[in-house]
N, C-alpha and C positions, 0 to 999 in steps of 0.2 A: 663638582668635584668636592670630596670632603676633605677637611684641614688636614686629614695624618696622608691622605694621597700626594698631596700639597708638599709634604714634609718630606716623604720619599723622593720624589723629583730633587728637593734641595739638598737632600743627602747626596745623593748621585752627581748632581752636578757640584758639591764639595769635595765628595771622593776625588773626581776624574782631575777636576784641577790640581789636586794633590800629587797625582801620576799612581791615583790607587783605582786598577781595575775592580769591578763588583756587578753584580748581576742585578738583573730586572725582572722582577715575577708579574705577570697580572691574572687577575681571575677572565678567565673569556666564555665559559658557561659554567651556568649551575642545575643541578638536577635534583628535585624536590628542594628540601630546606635547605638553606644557606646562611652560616654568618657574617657574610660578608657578600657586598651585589658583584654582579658581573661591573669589570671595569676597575675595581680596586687591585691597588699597587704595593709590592712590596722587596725591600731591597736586601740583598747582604752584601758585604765586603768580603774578600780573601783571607780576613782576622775573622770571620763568623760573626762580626758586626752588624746588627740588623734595624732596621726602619721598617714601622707599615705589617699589615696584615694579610693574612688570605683566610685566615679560621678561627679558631677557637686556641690554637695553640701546638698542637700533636704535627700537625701538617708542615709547620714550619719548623718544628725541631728535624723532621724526617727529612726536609726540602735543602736545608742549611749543611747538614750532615752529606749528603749525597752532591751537593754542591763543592763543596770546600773541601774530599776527595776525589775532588776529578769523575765522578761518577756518569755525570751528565753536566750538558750545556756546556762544555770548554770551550768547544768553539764556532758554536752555531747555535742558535734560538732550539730549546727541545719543547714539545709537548709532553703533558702529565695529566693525567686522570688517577684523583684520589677516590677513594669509596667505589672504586669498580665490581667489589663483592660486599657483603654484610657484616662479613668479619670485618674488613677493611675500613671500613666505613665507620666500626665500632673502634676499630685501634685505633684510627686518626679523630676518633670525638668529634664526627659529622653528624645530624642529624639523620633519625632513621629512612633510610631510603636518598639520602643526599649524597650527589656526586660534586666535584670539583674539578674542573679542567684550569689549565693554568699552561700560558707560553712564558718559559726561563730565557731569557737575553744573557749570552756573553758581554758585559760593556769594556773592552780595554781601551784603556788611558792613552789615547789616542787625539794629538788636539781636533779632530775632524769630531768626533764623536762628543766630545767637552765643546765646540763651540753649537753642538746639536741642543745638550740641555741647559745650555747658557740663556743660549734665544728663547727657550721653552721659558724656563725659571723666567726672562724676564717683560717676557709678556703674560705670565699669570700674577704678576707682581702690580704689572701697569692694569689691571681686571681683566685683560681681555681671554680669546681662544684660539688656541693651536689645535690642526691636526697631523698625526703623526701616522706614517704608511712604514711599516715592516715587511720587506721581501726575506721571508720563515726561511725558505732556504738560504740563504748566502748573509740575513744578519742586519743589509742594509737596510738603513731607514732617512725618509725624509721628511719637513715640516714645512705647512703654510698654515699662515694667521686665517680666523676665518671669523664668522660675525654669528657664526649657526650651530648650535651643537647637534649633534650627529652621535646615537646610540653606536657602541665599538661594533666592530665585524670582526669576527673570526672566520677567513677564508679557508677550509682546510685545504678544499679542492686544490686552490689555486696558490697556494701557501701564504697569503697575505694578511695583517693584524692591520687594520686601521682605528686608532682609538680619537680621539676629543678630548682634550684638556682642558677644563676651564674654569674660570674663580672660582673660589669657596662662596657659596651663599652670604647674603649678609643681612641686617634685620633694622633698622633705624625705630626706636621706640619715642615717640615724642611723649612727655610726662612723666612723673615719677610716683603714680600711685599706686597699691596695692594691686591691680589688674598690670598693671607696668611690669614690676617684681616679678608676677608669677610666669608671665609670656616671657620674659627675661631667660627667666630661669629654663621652659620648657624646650625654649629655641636656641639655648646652647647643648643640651638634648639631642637636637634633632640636627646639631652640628652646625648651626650660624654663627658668624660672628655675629655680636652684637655692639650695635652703637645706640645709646640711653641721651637722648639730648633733652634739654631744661633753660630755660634763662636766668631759673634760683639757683643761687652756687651754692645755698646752706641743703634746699632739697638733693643739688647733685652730688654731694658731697657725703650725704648721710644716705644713699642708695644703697641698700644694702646687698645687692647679688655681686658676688666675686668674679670677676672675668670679662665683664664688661665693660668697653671705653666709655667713659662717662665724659659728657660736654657739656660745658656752661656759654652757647651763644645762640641768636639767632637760628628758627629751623631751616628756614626757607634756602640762606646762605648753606649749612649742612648739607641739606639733601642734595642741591644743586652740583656742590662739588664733590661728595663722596659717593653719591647714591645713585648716580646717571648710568646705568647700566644694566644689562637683563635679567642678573643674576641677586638685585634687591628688591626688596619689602621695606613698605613704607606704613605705619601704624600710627597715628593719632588718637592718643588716650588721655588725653591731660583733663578731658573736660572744662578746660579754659578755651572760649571760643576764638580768643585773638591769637593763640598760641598752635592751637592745630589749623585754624583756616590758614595762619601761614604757612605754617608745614603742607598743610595741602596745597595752596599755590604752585609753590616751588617742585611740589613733588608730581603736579602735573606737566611738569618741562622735561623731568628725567626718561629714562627710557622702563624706569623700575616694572619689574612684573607685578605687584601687586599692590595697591596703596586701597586702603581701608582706615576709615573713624569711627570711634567707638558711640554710642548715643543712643536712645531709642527709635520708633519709627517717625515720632514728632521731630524730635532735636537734628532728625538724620535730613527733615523734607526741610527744617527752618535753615542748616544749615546750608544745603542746595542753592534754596535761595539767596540767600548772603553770598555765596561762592558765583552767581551771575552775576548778581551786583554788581561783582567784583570785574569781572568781566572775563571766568570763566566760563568756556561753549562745552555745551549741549553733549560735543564727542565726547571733551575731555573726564565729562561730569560721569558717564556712562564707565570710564575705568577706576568708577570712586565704589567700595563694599562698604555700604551704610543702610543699616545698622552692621556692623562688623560678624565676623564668624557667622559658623553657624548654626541653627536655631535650634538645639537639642535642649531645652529649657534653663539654660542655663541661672543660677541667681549670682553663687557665690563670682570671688574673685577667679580661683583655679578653675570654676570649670569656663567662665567666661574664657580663661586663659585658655584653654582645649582648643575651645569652639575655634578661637581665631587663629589657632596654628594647626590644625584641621584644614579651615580652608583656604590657610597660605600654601599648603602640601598642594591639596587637589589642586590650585589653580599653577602652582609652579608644572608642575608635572602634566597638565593639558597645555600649557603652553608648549612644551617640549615634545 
């Protein structure tokens, strides 16, 4: 889930606590280009108050509008397909040949419906995942926690939306060098949080990418309790070997989807070795990307930086 889908939910469940009904947009197919994937969220209020995205921008003046007159969706989930013609598709600033299908939610402030995105908000709070089941005709919907993400369905047949909600990515950078900075900067990009850990507080302190949590302790202690989840990446760049062999310890306990050390093909087999010493096994060693990214020749910093957010993408996205 990305951070502004994240933010829609928490609008929603703001509103409803308030006793302000507002509606639920989600994208459920796309047809040729899209600026936004299947799965993204977006909300208005009965003030035309809005959170979250579907497009480029046209889509959601025309969707707000049509909303906040009683047009559609008052009181039952509607379907909408944007760019049904070329003209259309040109008014609303779709890409050529791109459609937009979108299910609108009614949400009135109902405490049955507010203790619905209560439990949502606060199990994507605690990392974990929700799925949500929408019966399209009548409105109703219901959630269990679950441990598996699940691509949405849009049933039309049968009139059912079942979506997956689940954490924001997040990205643990152990080191603060020039390679650190640039992966920093690309994997807020590509929508992660980032967390920059260091045990120099003068390094951590002078890190210069904005928006990043910066920690001055221990990695092995970090990962263990921030990073145990399926939804992180684990990176060891410091080129200090006591400093990422911790990191990598500890980042072998988590359940993280990707953990990779930066080094060449020597430094990558010297440190294998140390990491048995240690009396890491064989399996664990086999979920280790060393030498890190991948191999498009990289020399400088940025493009080393590529490489390895390259293939944090592909391996998130073959796990799912």
């Amino acid at each position: 889930m990305q951070a502004v889908d994240q933010e829609v939910l928490t609008q929603v469940c703001h509103w409803l606590k308030e006793g302000q009904s507002c509606w639920l947009a989600t994208v459920v197919a796309t047809y040729g280009s899209s600026p936004r994937p299947v799965g993204s969220l977006f909300t208005c209020s009965k003030k035309a108050r809005v959170v979250g995205s579907l497009s480029g921008g046209c889509v959601e003046e025309d969707l707000v509008e049509k909303l906040v007159t009683g047009e559609l969706a008052s009181d039952k989930p509607f379907f909408m397909r944007y760019g049904k013609t070329e003209a259309e598709a040109t008014k609303f600033g779709l890409p050529c040949g791109g459609q937009l299908d979108i299910v609108v939610e009614p949400l009135n402030a109902l405490d049955s419906i507010h203790v619905i995105y209560s439990q949502i908000n606060s199990v994507l709070n605690q990392r974990g995942s929700v799925r949500r089941t929408v019966e399209l005709d009548t409105g109703d919907s219901k959630i269990v926690e679950t441990s598996k993400y699940s691509p949405l369905v849009y049933d039309a047949e049968n009139h059912l939306l079942v979506q997956t909600y689940g954490p924001r990515r997040q990205l643990f950078i152990i080191g603060t060098n020039m390679v650190a900075q640039y992966v920093a900067e690309f994997a807020q990009t590509l929508d992660f949080r980032v967390t920059v850990v260091d045990t120099d507080q003068t390094k951590i302190d002078s890190f210069p990418v904005p928006g990043v949590e910066k920690v001055c302790d221990l990695p092995d202690d970090i990962v263990l309790k921030q990073a145990n989840d399926q939804n992180s990446a684990i990176v060891a760049l410091s080129h200090d070997p006591r400093l990422d062999d911790m990191a990598l310890i500890g980042a072998f306990e988590t359940r993280a989807f990707y953990i990779g050390a930066m080094g060449s093909q020597k430094t990558s087999s010297a440190r294998r070795d140390r990491l048995r010493a240690l009396g890491v096994s064989e399996r664990e060693l086999t979920r280790l990307h060393a030498p890190i990214g991948f191999d498009i020749g990289s020399k400088t910093p940025p493009e080393i930086a590529v490489s390895i957010m390259a293939e944090i993408t592909q391996t998130q996205y073959n796990k799912n």
